[in-house]
N, C-alpha and C positions, 0 to 999 in steps of 0.2 A: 504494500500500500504506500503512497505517495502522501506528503504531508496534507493536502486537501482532501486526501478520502480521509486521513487518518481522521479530522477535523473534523468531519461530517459524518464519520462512525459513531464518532463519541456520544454527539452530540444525537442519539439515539439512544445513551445508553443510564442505566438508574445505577446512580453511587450511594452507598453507605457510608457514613464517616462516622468512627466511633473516637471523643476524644475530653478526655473529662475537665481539661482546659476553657475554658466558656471564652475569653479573649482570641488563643486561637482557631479553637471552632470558629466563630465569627469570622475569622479573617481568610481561614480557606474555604470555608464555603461561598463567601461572594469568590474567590478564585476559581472554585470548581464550576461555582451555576454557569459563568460565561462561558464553559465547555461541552459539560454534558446536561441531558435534558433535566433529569430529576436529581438532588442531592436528597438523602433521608439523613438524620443525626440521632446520635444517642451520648448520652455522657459516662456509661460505664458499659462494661462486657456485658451485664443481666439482658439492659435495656435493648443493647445494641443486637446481640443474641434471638429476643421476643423479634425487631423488626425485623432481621432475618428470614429467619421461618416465616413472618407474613407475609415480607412484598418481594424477597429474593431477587435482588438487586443484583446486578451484573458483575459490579466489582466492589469489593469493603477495603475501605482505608482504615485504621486502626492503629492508636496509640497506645504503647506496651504497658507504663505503669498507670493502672485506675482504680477505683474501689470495688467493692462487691466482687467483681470479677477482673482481670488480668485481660490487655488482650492478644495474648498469647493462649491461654486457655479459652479464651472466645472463639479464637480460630483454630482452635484444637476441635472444638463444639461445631463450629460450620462446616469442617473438612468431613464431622460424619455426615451430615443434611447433601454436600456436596462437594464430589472431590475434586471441581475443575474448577468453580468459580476462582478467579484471579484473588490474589488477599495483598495486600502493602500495608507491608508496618512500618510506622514511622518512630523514630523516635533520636534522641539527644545523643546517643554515642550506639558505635559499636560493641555491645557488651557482650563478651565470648561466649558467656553461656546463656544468653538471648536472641544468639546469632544461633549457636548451636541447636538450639530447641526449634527456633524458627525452620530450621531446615531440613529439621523432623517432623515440623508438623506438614512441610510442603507450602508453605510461603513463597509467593512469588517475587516479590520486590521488596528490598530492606533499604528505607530511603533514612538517613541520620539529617537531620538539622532539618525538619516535617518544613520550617516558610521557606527552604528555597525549592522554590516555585521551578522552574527550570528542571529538577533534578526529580517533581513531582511529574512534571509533567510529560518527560521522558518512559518513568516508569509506566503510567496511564497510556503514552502511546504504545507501549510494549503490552502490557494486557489488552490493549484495544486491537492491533493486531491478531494476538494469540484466540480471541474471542471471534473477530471476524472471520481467522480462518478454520477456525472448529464450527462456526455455522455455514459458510462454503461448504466447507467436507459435508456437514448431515444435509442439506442442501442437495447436494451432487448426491451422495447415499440416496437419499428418500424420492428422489428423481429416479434412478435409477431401479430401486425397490418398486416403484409405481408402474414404471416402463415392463421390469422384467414380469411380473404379475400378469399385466394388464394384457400383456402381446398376447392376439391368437397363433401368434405364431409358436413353435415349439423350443424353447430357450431351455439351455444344461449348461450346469456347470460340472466340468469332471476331471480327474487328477490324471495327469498325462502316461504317471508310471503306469497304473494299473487300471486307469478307467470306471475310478468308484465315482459313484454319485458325489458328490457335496452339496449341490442345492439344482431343484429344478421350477416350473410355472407352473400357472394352471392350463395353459398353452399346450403343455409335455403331459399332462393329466389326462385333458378331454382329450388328445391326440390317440397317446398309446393306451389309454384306459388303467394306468398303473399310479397307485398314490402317491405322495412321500414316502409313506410307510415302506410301500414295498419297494422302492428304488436306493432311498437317498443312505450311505453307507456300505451298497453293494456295487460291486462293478457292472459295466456294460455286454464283460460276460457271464455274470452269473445271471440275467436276464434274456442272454442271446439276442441282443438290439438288433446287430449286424447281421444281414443274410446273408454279407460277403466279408469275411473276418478283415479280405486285402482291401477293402472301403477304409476301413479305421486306419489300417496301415501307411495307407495312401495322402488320406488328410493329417497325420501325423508328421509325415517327411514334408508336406506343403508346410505346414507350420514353423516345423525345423526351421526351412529353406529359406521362408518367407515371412515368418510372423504371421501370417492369416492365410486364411481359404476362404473364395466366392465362388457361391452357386453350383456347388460340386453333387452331381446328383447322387445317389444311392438308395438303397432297400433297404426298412427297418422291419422288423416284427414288432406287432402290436402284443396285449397279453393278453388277447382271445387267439394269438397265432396268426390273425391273419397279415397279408404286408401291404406294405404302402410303398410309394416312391415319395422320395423326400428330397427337397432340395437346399442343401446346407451350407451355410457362411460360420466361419471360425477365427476366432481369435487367442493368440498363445500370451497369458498372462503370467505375472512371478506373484503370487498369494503366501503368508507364510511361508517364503523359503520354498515354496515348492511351484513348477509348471503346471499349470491349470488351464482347461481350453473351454473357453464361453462358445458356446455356438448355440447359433439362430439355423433350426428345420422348418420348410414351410413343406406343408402336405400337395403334391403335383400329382395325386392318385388319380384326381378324376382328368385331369389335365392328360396324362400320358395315357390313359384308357380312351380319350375322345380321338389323341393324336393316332392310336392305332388303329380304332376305328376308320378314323379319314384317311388314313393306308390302306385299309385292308377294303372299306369300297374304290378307294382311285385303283386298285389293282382290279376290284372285282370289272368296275367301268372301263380299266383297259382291254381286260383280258376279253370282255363281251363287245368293243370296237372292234379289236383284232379277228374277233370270228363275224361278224358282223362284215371284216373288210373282205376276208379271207371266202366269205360265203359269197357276195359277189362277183369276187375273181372266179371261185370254182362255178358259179351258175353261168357268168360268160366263156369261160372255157368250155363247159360242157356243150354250151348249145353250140357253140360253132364248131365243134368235134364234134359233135352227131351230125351235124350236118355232111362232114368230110368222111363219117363213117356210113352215111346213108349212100355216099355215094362210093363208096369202094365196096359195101354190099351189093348195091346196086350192078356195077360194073361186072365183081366177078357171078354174080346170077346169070346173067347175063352171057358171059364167057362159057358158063357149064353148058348152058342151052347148047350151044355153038359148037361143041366137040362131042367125039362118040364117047362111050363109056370105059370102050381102052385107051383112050388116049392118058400120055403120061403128063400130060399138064392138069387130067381131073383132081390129082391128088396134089398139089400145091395147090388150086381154087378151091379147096373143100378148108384146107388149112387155111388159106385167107378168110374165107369168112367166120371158121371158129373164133378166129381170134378179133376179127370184128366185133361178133354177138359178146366174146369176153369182154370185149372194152365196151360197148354198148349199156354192158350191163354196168361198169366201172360210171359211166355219166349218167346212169339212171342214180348210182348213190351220189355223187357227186349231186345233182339237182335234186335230192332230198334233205341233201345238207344245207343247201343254197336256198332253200325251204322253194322252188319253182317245180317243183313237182306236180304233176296234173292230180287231183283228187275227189273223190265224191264224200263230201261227209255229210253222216246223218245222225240224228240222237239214238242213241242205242246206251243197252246194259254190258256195261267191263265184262263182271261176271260172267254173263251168259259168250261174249263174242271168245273170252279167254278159255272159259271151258269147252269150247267145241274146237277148238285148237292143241289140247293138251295129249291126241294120240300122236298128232305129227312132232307137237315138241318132243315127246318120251323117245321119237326116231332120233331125232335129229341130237340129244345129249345120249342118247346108249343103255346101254342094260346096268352098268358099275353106276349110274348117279341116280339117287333120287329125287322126285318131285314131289315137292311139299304143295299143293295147291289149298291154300287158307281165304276165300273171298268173306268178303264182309259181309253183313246183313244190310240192309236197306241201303243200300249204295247210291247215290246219286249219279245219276245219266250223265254221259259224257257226250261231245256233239265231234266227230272225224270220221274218216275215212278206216272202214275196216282193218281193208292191207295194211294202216300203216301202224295197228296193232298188230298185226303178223308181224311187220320187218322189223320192229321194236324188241317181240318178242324172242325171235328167228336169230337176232344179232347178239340181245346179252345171253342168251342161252349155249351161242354157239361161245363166247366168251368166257362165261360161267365153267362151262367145259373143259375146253383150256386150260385153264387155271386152277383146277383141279387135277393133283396127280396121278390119283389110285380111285380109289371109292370117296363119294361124300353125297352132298346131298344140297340141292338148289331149292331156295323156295321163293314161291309168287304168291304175293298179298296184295291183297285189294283193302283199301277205307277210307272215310271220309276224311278230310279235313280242312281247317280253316284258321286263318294267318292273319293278324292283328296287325297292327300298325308297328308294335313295340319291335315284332321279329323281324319286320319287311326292314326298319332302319338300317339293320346290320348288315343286312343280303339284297345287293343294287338290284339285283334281277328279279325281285320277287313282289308282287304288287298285294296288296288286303284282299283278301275274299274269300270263297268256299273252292275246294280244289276234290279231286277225286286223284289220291297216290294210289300208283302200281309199285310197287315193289319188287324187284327179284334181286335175292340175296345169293351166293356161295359161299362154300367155307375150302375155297380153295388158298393160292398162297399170297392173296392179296398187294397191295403197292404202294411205293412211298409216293412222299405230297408232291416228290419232283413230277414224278408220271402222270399222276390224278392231274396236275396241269394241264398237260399234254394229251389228253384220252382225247379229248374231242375235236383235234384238229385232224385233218384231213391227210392221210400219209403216214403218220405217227404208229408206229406198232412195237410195240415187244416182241411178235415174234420170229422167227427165223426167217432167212430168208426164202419165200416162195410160197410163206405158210398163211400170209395175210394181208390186205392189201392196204389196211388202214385208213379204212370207211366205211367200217360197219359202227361202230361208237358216232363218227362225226354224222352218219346218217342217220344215226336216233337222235342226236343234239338237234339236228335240222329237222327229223317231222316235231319235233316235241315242243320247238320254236315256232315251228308255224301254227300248230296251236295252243299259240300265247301261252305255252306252260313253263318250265322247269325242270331241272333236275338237279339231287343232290345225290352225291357219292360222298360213301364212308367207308375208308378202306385203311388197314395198316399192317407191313408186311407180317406174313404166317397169321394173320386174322381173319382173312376171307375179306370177302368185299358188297356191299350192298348200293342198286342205283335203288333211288327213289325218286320215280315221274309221276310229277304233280300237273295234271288236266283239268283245265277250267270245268267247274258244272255248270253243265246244260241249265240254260234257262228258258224250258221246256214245259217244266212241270213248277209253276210256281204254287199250288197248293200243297204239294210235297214239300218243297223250300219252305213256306209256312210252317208247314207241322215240323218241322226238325230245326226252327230256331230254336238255338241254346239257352240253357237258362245260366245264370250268373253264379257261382260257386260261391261255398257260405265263406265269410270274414274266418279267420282265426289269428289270433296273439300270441300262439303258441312258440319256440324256440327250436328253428331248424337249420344242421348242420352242413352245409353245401358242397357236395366236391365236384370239381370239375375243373380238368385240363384244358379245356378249350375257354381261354377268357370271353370271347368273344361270348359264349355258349353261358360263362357263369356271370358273366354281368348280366345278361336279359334273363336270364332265373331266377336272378335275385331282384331285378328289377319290378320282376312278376310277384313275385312273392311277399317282397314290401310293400306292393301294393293293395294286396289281401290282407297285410297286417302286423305279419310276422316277422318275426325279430332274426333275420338270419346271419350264420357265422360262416363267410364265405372262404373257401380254401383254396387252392390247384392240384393239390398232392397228397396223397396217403398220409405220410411223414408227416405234415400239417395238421390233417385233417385228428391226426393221433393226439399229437401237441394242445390241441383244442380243445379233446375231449378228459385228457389227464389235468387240463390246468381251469377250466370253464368255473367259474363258480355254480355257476345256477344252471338249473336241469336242461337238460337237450331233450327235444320229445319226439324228434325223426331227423334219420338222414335219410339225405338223397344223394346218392353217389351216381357218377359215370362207370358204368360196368367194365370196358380195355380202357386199362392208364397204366402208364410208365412202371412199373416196380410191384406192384401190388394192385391185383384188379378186384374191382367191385363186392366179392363173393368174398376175398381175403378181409380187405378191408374191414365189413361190416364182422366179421369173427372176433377181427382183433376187438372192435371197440366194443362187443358185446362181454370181452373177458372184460372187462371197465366197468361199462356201465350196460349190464344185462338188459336193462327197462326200455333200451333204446329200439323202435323199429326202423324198419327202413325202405327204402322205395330206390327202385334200381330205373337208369336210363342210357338210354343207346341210341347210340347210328344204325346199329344195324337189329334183324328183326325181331324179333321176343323166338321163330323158331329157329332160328340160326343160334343163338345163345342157348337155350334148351338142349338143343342137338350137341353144342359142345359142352355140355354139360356145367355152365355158369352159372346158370340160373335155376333151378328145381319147381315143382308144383310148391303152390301158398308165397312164394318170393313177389313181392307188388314189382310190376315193369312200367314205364312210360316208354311209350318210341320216339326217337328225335325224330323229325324238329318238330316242336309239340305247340300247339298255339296258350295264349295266357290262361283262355277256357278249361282247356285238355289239363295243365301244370294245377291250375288250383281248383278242379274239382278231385283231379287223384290224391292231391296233397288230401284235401280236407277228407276225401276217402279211406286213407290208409289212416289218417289221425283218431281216428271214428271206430275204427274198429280195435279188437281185442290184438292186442301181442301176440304174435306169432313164436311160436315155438321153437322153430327151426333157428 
């Protein structure tokens, strides 16, 4: 402070003068009033002591010998009330064992000859400093204490060695869901914060390096287990002797879940431009190659006529036009990919068109595979062209096949279904309304996400050379597209693989459409455990499910899902798992957590079809199934289904 703040401190602050002199009382206190704002006076320790304790005044001046009381024992008395206020004793000499005592008691200033003013007023600027900057400090402190409190963001403090708590917010509370209690004294690894241990290690060396870290993203575990991404700034501080790192996490969960989203539709929207481009190209290639092939059949028919039967050019013109009719037929799929294929459609029943098809399929896959035919009940009408259920059928069948090495076993499902707004956001291709899904599954040896890319371009094959021409898949993407449907493929290698094509229903029969509006599925508050490897899959379940009510603990992984249920406080009353995942599938899962918590039932869900899972023996009779991709209807009436009913035994 500069002599004009000092000036202007003062003169903010309330003096005590205790001095049993009455002349010089008089004479420093007009000294003192033109300094600071208030003087208070007393003429012995008792008196001076009483005003004390009532108005606790900033600084006490104090003459050593007086009656009743001393004031040296006066200020022996205010040091217990308070140990910082400033104290100045005045008095006529330095006497060795009033000096000595004085510095026992914690006396701040020992001014001898109390009128020179100069030497008073020196001291008063030394405690007026020391007071200004002890209110700075708490100042800054309770600034600080308000800020760290107050932030929604996630603020910690923690010791650099070992990563113990020493203080956190309510920021770091509502975040991870953990208290003081359970954090502050323990480390960051006795609560597994980090889901990547080299995260910590990383912004430790930035600290080293640099003194601070910004915006360094990472994964924390929360303490229901599930994670978040978090975006962290850090600062390396010297606390008592020891490296201590402040750091501000602000929660980017839904931030990075939106971001992946708007990736995973711009891919969906590229990948549906590229066949989009790719379908054009192949629908003008086609038609002007038939054209070029109308005329080289044409030509050699023509040629046959014109030679006898022995002639040795018959058998070169018999070979040109096989391989005519071969490619003829190569631009018929071609132009069903390109969706310009000629067509008759009419409203007709799946069911019935698929079941009068099923002695030629049983040819066409062999005696070693079976056919599971499962049709629905009350199916709604579809509005296409026959045939192009046959070549639908005819192409994943012959695929299905394939793909199978020895014996197994194919099945075809037919049922209704219907897609909300909530599932259409995630999936570019896929609009709100009532659909009629075919289904045919394998439990041959399935394919990774690279291929599943790739199936339905034109050309594209797995298999050997001469063994397939790689357009039977792209000419089921093309009738399926031209009638405004869909499909979804679920496949992961040695799991077998399921398409699922979804056809508009027929709006043929709107009294029927009447009687099979849905009814709305009950509310429930109850507390469900979610697993699911596909984010994309476990944010709209959960999205569905909070919307019914329910308080869900969302996961990705086995490992998690375990974590959850060993550390949960309050009761879980169902899970819902994805049946194939990474390490431990659905069937295991639900074992392990029942040696936990036995009370718990559960509700199983897949890609692929409840008899494909049966057959391999995943699933058993009394296990509750969903089928992906399930609409918010479908999710929360089985939820409240399986909630409803008695514990299963199994």
């Amino acid at each position: 402070m500069n002599p004009s703040e000092t000036d202007s401190y003062l003169q903010t602050l309330t003096v005590l003068y205790v001095e049993d002199d009455q002349e010089t009382r008089e004479q420093l206190v007009q000294f003192l009033s033109r300094r600071v704002k208030t003087v208070l006076t007393a003429d012995n320790g008792v008196a001076g002591l009483e005003i004390f304790r009532a108005r606790r005044p900033h600084i006490v001046i104090t003459d050593i010998l007086m009656p009743q009381m001393d004031g040296l024992t006066m200020s022996e008395e205010i040091r217990k009330l308070d140990e910082t206020v400033p104290i100045i004793i005045t008095a006529a000499s330095e006497l060795q064992d009033h000096l000595m005592r004085a510095i026992d008691i914690g006396v701040d200033k020992y001014v001898t000859k109390a009128l020179d003013t100069d030497r008073l007023l020196k001291a008063l600027d030394t405690c007026a400093h020391q007071l200004y900057t002890e209110a700075v400090r708490k100042e800054s402190e309770e600034k600080f204490r308000i800020a760290f409190q107050t932030s929604p963001d996630s603020i910690v403090m923690n010791r650099v060695s070992d990563g113990m708590y020493l203080d956190i917010n309510d920021g770091y509370t509502n975040l991870s869901g953990y208290t003081r209690e359970d954090v502050v004294g323990k480390t960051t690894f006795d609560i597994h914060l980090w889901q990547n241990l080299n995260d910590r290690q990383r912004m430790i060396d930035m600290l080293r390096r640099d003194g601070y870290v910004e915006n360094m993203e990472a994964i924390f575990r929360m303490k229901d287990g599930s994670l978040r991404h978090g975006l962290a700034s850090a600062r390396l501080l010297r606390i008592n002797q020891e490296d201590v790192i402040l750091s501000v996490a602000r929660d980017i969960t839904h931030y990075k879940q939106a971001q992946a989203e708007h990736e995973k539709l711009q891919a969906q929207l590229q990948q549906a431009q590229k066949m989009e481009s790719v379908g054009r190209l192949a629908g003008g290639v086609a038609h002007d190659f038939n054209n070029m092939l109308q005329s080289i059949i044409g030509h050699a028919e023509m040629a046959l006529t014109k030679i006898t039967t022995t002639d040795p050019v018959r058998s070169d013109l018999q070979e040109i036009l096989k391989a005519s009719r071969r490619s003829a037929e190569l631009t018929r799929q071609l132009l069903a990919f390109a969706r310009k294929q000629t067509v008759c459609p009419q409203v007709l029943d799946l069911n019935d068109t698929i079941s009068g098809m099923l002695n030629m399929l049983h040819r066409i896959i062999g005696e070693d595979i079976e056919i599971l035919w499962k049709p629905a009940e009350n199916l709604w009408p579809v509005k296409m062209d026959t045939s192009q259920i046959d070549q639908i059928l005819a192409n994943l069948l012959v695929n299905a096949r394939d793909a199978i090495s020895d014996t197994g076993t194919v099945a075809i499902e037919t049922e209704n279904a219907a897609f909300d707004r909530t599932y259409c956001d995630i999936h570019a291709e896929v609009h709100p309304g009532e659909f009629v899904m075919l289904a045919v599954s394998d439990t041959g040896a399935g394919m990774t996400p690279e291929t599943i890319e790739q199936i339905f371009e034109p050309f594209f094959t797995t298999k050997e050379f001469g063994k397939g021409t790689g357009l039977g898949l792209a000419m089921v993407y093309g009738i399926v597209k031209q009638n405004d449907g869909f499909i979804n493929v679920y496949s992961e290698p040695d799991q077998g693989t399921t398409f699922r094509i979804y056809l508009p229903r027929s709006s043929g029969h709107v009294a029927k459409e009447a009687e099979l509006a849905p009814s709305s599925p009950t509310q429930g508050a109850e507390t469900i455990l979610l697993v699911e490897d596909d984010p994309a899959i476990l944010d709209v379940a959960q999205i569905i499910l909070e919307r019914y009510g329910y308080n869900v603990l969302p996961v990705n992984t086995p490992s998690d899902a375990l974590a959850v249920v060993k550390h949960h406080p309050g009761d879980i009353h169902l899970l819902i798992t994805d049946v194939v995942m990474p390490g431990m599938n659905g069937r295991e899962l639900m074992q392990a957590i029942k040696a936990i918590r036995p009370e718990l039932n559960a509700l199983f869900m897949s890609g692929y079809t409840a008899n494909v899972i049966a057959h391999r023996g995943v699933l058993d009779e009394g296990f509750h199934f969903l089928q992906k991709p399930f609409s918010m209807k479908d999710l929360g009436e089985k939820v409240r289904e399986v909630l409803d009913k008695p514990l299963d035994s199994h």
